[in-house]
N, C-alpha and C positions, 0 to 999 in steps of 0.2 A: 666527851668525858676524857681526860687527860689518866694514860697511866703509866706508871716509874717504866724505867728503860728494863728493872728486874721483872716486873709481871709479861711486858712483850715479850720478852726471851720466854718464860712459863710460857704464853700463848705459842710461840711459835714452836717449841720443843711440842708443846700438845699434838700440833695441826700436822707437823711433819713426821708425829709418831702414826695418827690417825692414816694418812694419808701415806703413809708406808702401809701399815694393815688392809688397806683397801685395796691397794695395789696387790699383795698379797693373794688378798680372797680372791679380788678379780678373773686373777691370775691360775688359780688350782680351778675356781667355777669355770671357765676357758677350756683349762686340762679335760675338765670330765668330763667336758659336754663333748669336745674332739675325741674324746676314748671314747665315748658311747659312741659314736658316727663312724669311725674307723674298726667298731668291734664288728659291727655288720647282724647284730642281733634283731630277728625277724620282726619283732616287736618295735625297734628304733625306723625311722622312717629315713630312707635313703636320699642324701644329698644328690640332687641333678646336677655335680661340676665337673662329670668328666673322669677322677680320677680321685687317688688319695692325694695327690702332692697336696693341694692347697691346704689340707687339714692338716699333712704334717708338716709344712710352713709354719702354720700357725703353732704347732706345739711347738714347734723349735722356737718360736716367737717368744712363748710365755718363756721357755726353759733357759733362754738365754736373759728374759725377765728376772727369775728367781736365781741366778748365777750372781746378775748384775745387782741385787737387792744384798745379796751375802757380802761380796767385794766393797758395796758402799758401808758395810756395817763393818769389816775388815779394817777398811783404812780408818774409819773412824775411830777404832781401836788404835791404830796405829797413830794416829796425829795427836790422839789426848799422852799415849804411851810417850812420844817423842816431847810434851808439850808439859807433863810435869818430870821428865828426866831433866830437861832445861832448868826448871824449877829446883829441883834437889840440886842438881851440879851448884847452883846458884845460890843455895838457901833462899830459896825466896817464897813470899806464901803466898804471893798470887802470881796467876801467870795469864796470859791470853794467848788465842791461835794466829799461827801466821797464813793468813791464807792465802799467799803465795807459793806455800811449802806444796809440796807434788801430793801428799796424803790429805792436804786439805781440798785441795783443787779436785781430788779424785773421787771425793767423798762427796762432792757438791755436782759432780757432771755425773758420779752414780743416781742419784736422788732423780734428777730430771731424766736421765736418761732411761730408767725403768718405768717411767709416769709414758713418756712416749713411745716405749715397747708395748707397753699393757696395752693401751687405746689403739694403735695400729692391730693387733693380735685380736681385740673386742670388736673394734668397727668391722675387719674382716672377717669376723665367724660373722656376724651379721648379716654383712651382704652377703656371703654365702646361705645363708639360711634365705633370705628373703629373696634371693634369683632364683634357688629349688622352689620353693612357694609360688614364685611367683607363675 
């Protein structure tokens, strides 16, 4: 099924809102579960790794996630801001992104770049939970 170049852009504004959000949730579920582990409450079951570092690795994992998540919505700000000033100086009434411009570029290496913070920060509370278990 064929559809306009306008609905792919709709689908893909969708998918990478989605997948912002998830990254998101991922991300604070991550947060809690290393605060409950690191609180040391008698009722939470103690990690066998040795020490806190690995847990607060991992929260600096997410935290540096949720920095990276703001900065990409930042320049994103920043490249549309830059993208109809062009526009107005121009009178013009459409415009498009350059995305060789540093705020577009920066917005596009934020996106992936918090997708593989999250899953490094997720796969390792993981194996941490499942080397204690094991």
């Amino acid at each position: 099924m064929k559809k306009s170049v306008e609905k792919i852009h709709e689908d893909l504004d969708f998918a990478t809102d989605r997948i912002s959000t998830q990254v998101r949730t991922l991300t604070f579920g991550i947060l809690a579960l290393v605060w409950l582990f690191l609180s040391g409450n008698k009722d939470v079951p103690i990690l066998k790794i040795g020490g806190r570092e690995p847990l607060l690795m991992i929260a600096g994992l997410c935290i540096a996630t949720l920095l990276i998540d703001v900065t990409q919505y930042w320049s994103m700000y920043r490249s549309a801001r830059q993208v109809l000033q062009h526009a107005d100086d121009n009178k013009l009434t459409e415009a498009e992104y350059d995305n060789k411009r540093l705020m577009r570029r920066m917005q596009q290496a934020c996106f992936w770049l918090k997708q593989v913070l999250a899953a490094i920060a997720a796969v390792w509370l993981i194996a941490l939970i499942f080397v204690s278990v094991a």
